[in-house]
C-alpha positions in Angstrom: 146.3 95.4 73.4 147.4 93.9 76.8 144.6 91.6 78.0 145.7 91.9 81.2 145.3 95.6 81.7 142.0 95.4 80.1 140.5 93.3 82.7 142.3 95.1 85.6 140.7 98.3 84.1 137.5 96.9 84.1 137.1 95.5 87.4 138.8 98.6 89.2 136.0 100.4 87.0 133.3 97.5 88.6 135.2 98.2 91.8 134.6 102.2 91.9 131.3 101.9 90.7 130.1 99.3 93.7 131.5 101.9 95.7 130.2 104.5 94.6 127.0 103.1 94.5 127.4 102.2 98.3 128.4 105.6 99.2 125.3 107.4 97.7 123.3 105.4 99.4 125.2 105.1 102.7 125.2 109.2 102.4 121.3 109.5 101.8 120.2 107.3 104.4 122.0 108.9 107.3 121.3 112.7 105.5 117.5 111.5 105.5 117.4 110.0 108.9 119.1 113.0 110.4 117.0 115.4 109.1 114.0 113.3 108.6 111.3 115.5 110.9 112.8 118.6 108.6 112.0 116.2 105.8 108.5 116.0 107.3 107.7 119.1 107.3 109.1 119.9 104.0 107.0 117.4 101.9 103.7 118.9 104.1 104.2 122.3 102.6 103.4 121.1 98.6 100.6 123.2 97.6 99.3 124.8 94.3 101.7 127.3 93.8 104.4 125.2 91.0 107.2 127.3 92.2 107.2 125.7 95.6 106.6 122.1 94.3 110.5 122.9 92.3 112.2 124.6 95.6 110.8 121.5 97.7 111.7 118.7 94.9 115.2 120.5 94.4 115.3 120.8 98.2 114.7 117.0 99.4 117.1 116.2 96.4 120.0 118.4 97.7 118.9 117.1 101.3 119.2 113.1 100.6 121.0 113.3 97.3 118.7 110.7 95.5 116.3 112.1 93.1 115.2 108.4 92.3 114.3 108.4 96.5 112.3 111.7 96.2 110.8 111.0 92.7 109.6 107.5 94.5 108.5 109.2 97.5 106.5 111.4 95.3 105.1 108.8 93.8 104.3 107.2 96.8 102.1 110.3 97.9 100.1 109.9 94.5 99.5 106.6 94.7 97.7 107.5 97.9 95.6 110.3 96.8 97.4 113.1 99.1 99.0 114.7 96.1 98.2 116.1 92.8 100.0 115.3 89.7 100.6 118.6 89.2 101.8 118.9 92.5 104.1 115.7 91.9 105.3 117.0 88.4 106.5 120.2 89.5 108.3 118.3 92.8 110.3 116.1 90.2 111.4 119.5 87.8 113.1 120.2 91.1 114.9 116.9 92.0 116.0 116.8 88.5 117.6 120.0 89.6 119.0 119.1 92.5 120.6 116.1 91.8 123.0 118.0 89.7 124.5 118.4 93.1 126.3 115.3 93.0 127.7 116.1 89.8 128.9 119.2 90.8 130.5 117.6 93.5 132.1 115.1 91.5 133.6 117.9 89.3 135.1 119.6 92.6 136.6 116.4 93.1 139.0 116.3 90.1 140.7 119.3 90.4 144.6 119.1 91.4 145.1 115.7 89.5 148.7 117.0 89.2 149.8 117.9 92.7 147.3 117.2 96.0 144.1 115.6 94.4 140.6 117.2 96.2 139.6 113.1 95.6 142.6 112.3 97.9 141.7 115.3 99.9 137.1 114.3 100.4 138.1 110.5 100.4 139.9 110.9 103.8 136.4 112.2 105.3 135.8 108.2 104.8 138.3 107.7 107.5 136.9 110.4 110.0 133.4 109.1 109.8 134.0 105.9 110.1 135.9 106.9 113.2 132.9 109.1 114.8 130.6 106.2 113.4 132.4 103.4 115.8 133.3 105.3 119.0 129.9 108.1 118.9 127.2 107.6 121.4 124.3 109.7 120.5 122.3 109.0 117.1 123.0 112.7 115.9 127.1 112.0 116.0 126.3 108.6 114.5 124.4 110.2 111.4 126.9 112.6 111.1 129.7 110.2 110.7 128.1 108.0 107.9 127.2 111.3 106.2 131.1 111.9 106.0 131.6 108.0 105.3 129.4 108.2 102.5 130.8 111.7 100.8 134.4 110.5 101.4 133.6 106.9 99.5 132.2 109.0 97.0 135.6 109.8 96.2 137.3 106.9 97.2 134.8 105.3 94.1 135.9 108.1 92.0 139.4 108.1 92.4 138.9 103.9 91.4 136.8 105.0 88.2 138.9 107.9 87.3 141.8 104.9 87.6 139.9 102.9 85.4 139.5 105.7 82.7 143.2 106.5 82.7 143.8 103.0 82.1 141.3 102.5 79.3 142.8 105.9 77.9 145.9 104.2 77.4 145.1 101.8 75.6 144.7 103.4 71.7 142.3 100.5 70.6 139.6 101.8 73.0 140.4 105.4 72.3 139.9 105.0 68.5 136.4 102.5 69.6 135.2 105.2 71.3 135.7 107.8 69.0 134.1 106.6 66.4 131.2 106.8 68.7 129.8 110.5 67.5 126.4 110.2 66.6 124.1 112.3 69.3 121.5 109.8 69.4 123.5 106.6 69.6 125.3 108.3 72.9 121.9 109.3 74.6 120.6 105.9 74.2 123.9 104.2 75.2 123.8 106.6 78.2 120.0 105.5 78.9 120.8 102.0 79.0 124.2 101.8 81.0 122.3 104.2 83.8 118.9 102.0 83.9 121.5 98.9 84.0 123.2 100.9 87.3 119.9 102.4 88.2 121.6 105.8 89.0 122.4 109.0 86.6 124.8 110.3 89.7 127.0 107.1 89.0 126.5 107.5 85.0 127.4 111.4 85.1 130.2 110.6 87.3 131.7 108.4 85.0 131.0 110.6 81.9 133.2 113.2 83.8 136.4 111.4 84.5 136.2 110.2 81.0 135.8 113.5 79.5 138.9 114.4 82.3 141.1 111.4 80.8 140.5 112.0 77.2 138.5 109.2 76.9 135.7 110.7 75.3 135.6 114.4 74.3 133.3 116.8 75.5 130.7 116.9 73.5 130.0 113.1 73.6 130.1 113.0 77.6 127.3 115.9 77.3 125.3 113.3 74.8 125.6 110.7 77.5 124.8 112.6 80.2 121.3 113.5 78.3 121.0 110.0 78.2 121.8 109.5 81.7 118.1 111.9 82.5 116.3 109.3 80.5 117.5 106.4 82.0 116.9 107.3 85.4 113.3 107.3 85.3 113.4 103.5 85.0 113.4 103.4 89.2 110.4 105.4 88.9 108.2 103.1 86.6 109.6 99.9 88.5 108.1 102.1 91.7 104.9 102.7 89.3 104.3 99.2 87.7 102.5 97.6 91.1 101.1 100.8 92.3 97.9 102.6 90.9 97.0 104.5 88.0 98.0 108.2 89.2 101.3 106.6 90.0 101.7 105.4 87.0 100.6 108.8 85.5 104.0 109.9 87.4 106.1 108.1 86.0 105.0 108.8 82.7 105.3 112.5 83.3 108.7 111.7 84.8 110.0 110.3 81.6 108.2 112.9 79.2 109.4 115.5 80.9 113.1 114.0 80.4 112.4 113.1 76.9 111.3 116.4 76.1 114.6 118.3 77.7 116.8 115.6 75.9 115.5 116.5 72.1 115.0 120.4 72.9 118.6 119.9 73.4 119.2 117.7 70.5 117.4 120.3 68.5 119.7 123.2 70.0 122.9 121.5 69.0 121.7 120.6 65.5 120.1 124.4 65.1 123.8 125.1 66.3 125.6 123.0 64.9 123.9 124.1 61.3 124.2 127.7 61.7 127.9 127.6 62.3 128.5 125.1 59.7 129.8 122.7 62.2 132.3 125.0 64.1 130.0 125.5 67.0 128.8 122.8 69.3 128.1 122.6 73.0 131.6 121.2 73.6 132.6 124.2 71.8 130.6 126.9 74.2 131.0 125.3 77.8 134.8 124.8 76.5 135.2 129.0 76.0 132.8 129.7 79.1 134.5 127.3 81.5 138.7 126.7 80.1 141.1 124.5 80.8 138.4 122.5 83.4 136.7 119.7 81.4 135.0 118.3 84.8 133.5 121.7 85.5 132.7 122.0 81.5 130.7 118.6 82.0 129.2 119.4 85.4 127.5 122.9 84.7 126.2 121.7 81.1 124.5 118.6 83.1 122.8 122.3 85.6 122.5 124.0 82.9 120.4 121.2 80.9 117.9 120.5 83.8 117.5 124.0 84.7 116.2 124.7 81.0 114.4 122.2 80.9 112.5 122.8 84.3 111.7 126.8 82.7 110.8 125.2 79.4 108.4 122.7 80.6 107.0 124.1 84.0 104.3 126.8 82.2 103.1 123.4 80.1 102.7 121.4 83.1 98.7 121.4 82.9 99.2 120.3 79.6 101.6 117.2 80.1 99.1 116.3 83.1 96.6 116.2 81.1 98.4 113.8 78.1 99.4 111.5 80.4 95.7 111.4 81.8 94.8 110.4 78.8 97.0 108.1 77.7 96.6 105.8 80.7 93.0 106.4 81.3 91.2 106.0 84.7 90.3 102.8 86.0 87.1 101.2 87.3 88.4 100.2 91.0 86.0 98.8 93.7 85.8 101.5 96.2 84.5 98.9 98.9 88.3 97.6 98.6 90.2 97.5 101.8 93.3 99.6 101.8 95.9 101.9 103.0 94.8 105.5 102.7 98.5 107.1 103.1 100.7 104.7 102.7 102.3 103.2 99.9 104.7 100.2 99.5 107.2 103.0 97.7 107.7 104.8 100.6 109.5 102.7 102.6 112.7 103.3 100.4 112.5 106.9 102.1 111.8 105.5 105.5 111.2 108.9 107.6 108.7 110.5 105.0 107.1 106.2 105.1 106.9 106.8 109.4 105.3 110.4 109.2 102.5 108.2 107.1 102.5 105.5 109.0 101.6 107.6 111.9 98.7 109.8 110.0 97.4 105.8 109.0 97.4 105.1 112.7 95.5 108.3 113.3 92.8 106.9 110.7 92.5 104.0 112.0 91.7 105.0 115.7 89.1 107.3 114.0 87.2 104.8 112.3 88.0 102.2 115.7 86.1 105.1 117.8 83.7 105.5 115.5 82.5 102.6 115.3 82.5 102.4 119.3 79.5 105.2 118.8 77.6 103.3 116.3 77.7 100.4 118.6 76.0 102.3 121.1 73.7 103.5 118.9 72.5 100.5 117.5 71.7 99.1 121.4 70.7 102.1 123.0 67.8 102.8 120.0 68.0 99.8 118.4 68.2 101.4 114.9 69.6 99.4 112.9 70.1 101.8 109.6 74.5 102.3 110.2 75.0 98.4 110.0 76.1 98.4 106.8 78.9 100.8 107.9 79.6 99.4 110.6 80.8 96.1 109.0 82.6 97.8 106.3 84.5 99.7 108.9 85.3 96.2 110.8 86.2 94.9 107.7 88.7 97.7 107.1 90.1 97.7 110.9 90.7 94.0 110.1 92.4 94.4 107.1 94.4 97.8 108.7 95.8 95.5 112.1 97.1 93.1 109.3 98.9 95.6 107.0 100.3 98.1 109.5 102.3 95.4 111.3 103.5 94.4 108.2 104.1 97.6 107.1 106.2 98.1 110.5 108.0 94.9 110.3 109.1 95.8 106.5 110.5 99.5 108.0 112.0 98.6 110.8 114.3 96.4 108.7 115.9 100.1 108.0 118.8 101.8 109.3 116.8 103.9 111.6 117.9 106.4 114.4 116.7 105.3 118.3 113.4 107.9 118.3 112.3 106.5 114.9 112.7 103.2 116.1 111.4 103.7 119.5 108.1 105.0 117.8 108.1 102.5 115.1 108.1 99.5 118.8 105.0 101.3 120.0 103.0 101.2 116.7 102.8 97.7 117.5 101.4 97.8 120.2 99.0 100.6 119.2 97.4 99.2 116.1 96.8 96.0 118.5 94.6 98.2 121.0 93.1 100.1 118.1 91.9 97.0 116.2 90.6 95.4 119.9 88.3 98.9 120.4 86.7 97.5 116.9 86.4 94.2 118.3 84.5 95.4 121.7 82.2 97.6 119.0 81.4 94.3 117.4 80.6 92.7 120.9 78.3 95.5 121.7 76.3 94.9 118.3 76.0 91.5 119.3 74.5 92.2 122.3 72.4 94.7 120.7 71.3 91.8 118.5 70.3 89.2 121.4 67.9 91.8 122.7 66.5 92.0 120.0 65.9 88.4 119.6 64.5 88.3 123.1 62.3 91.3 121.6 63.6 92.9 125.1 65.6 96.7 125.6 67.3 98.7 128.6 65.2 100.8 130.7 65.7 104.3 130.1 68.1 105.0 133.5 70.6 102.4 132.0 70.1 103.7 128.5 71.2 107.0 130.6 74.6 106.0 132.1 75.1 104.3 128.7 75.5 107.4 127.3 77.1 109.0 130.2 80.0 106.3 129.7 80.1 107.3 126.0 80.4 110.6 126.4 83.5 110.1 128.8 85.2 108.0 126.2 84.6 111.1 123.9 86.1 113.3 125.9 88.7 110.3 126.6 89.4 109.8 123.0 89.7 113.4 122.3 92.8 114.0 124.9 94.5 110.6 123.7 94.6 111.8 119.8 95.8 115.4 121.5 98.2 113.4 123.4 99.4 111.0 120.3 98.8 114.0 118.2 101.6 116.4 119.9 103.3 113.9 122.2 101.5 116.3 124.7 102.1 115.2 128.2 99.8 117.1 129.7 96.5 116.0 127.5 98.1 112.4 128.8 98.0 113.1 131.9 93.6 114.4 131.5 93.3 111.7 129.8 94.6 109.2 132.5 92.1 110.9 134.9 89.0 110.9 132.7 89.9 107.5 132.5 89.7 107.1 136.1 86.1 108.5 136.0 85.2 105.3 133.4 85.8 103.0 135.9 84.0 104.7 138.7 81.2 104.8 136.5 82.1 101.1 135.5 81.3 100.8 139.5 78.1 102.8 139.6 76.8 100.9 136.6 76.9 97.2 138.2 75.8 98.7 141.7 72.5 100.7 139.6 72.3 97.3 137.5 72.2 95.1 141.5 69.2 97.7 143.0 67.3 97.6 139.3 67.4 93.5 139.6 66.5 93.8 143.1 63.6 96.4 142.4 62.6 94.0 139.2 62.7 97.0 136.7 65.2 95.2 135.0 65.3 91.0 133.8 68.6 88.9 134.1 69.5 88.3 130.6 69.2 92.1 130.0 71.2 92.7 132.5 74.0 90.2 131.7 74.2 92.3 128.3 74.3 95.5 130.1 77.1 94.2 132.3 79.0 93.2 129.7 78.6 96.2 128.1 79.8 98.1 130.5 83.4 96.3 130.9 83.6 96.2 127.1 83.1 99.8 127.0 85.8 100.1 130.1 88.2 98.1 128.0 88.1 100.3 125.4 88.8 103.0 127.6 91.9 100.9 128.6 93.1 100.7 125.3 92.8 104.5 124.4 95.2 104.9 127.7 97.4 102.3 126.0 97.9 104.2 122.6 98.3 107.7 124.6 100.7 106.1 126.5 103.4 105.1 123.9 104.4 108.3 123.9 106.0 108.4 127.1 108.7 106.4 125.1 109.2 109.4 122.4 109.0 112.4 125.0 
């Protein structure tokens, strides 16, 4: 055995799978953030029916090309609450389908190893993407040249493994190794481990392929490995699951069962197969007879074949398997007075457009519990009833804790490669969880007013009680265009709510002049008065700051 051929195999084989590895995900970000509002919309439709939860998890996969991103995302969205698991379970029997894509395209790859090479052929698409890449302008011409960088380096990485593989084929000592490799069970488990070492089945049924295509391994133990490959990718997903609640964790469970399962129906298959012929029969044999004289292709539709079976077998038990892993990992006691983020999930941000359309539903809740507790304010000092307090605090508490982990959450995104409108909208959430958490800090003024009146055992008279509630109103109506306006990037509820704001601070006006004649007619004391003033520019600032949320989206528009 030459030494030296051994560790140039290996290292070209290191070599092909880095870039490989690189090209998947340089291909699935700029696929995800160019059609990440289709993306959007696609994860909104899951509903009951289980057929759709397949088409959209087979969908997203063929769309980004990472099942471990969707099957994340997924989790992500039951971590949160605004998915079922049946929901989720059905989404990942589809991105197990579709990220047979890859494969597929992989086996397209190695045809004409003997005259022009399709591999020589995709690999040059590196080339003209990386040429639109440098000299485009606009985001949609940058996207599409790093989705042709990424699906020519997929080749470029093949054509170094497939290198590799003809190397190691060489070499009889690794051929006769390798042979003697045969037992079914040994090859799924080898194929688990090498793909949650890599962390990708794409990468590990790439490489099954071009060593089925050298003669490395024979066809029947490439499909053995590939089986193994479906087990071993659901190690992203219980890494995702580990930190993240108990639903999530269901997930992942259901992820791997469902893998599992497929893996020894098939094992079953070949030995029922395998036993009836008396060993002449295998799946090597079939996919050999149904697919000749193409070993990739042979490799590449068992691996569609396999997860398509699977998703039929499995799908009409999925109540069932919902329910198993339920009760293996039983529910937990949580504190439900917790602080925390109601749509988002650290998981998402590995698919950052699905982890923005979140972010901006979590703004939305936050400005409804902000305004929100604007009106209990006002209700706690125009009647002095005391009985939402509790709430009230809570809500603060949570606003608080919201301000903190939204910025964070905004910093962490905005470390991704995103394209100018996502990043232009991720600059103003800044800005707007900042005016939303300062609406809950006027509320809290209010309440403290509310509370030194009551310690001087003194109240407004009923005219200022009046144009307190005319004022709230206004914001009402305020608040209502601005979520219209943030809503629907809708210009034109902008623009009614720039002039109902106008109206706040006329009434801001009429309110000290009213509060001047009622000192001057001595219906009204000077330290109630100072707290009615001050309510009255608290309650005009948070008008301000419902202008400036509406009006980061004259940035987007």
């Amino acid at each position: 055995m030459d030494i030296s051929s051994v560790i140039i195999a290996i290292l070209t084989l290191t070599a092909g799978i880095g870039v490989f590895l690189v090209a998947c995900q340089t291909m699935s970000n700029n696929l995800e953030s160019a059609g990440s509002r289709g993306l959007r919309r696609l994860f909104a439709k899951t509903g009951d029916n289980k057929w759709v939860g397949v088409g959209i998890g087979l969908a997203g996969t063929a769309a980004i090309q990472s099942s471990g991103a969707v099957t994340v995302m997924v989790i992500g969205f039951v971590n949160v609450g605004i998915m079922s698991l049946t929901q989720a379970a059905t989404i990942i029997y589809g991105s197990n389908i579709g990220t047979t894509v890859t494969a597929q395209l992989v086996a397209l790859g190695m045809f004409g190893r003997n005259s022009i090479s399709t591999t020589i052929i995709f690999a040059a698409f590196a080339g003209i993407g990386a040429f639109i890449s440098l000299f485009a302008k606009r985001d949609k011409w940058k996207q599409t040249g790093g989705i042709l960088t990424g699906f020519g380096m997929l080749f470029v990485g093949l054509g170094m493994m497939s290198s590799a593989m003809d190397e190691f084929a060489a070499l009889p000592e690794v051929k006769t190794m390798l042979a003697a490799i045969s037992n079914p069970i040994l090859l799924v488990v080898i194929g688990a481990l090498l793909t949650a070492i890599i962390q990708s089945s794409s990468v590990m049924t790439s490489i099954a392929i071009t060593m089925v295509v050298t003669g490395l391994v024979n066809l029947d133990q490439g499909i053995y490995l590939t089986m193994g490959s479906n087990i071993g990718s659901c190690v992203v997903a219980i890494i995702a699951a580990m930190t993240s609640g108990v639903n999530a964790k269901r997930t992942a469970l259901i992820h791997l069962i469902f893998n599992v399962m497929g893996v020894c129906l098939f094992l079953l298959i070949a030995l029922l197969l395998r036993v009836l012929t008396g060993g002449d029969w295998s799946f090597g044999t079939l996919f050999s007879r149904w697919f000749p004289n193409a070993p990739q292709m042979q490799l590449a539709m068992f691996h569609t074949v396999f997860n398509v079976t699977t998703m039929l077998v499995v799908l009409p038990l999925t109540d069932i398997l919902v329910s198993t892993a339920c009760r293996i990992i039983p529910d937990e006691e949580e504190k439900s007075d917790k602080p925390r983020l109601k749509y988002l999930d650290p998981s998402m941000l590995s698919t950052p457009a699905v982890a923005l359309r979140q972010l901006k539903t979590e703004i939305e809740n936050m400005a409804d519990m902000a305004i929100t507790n604007f009106h209990r304010s006002i209700k706690i000092i125009t009647t002095m009833d005391y009985s939402e307090i509790d709430e009230f605090r809570d809500t603060e508490i949570q606003l608080n804790f919201l301000n903190r982990e939204l910025l964070r959450y905004s910093v962490s995104l905005s470390e991704n490669n995103l394209n100018s409108y996502d990043q232009r909208y991720l600059n103003g959430t800044i800005r707007t969880v900042s005016d939303l958490e300062r609406i809950g800090d006027y509320a809290e003024n209010i309440v403290e007013y509310a509370d030194s009146l009551k310690e001087q055992e003194a109240s407004f008279s009923q005219e200022a009680i009046d144009e307190i509630l005319q004022m709230e109103q206004l914001v009402s109506e305020l608040y209502a265009e601005v979520k219209l306006a943030y809503h629907n990037k809708d210009m034109e509820a902008l623009r009614r709510a720039n002039a109902i704001e106008d109206r706040i601070d006329d009434l801001t006006d009429e309110m000290e002049r009213n509060h001047i004649r009622r000192l001057n007619e001595g219906t009204c004391s000077p330290a109630v008065g100072a707290e009615y003033l001050s309510l009255a520019q608290n309650t005009e600032r948070v008008a301000d700051h419902l202008i400036n949320v509406g009006n980061t989206i004259k940035d987007l528009v």
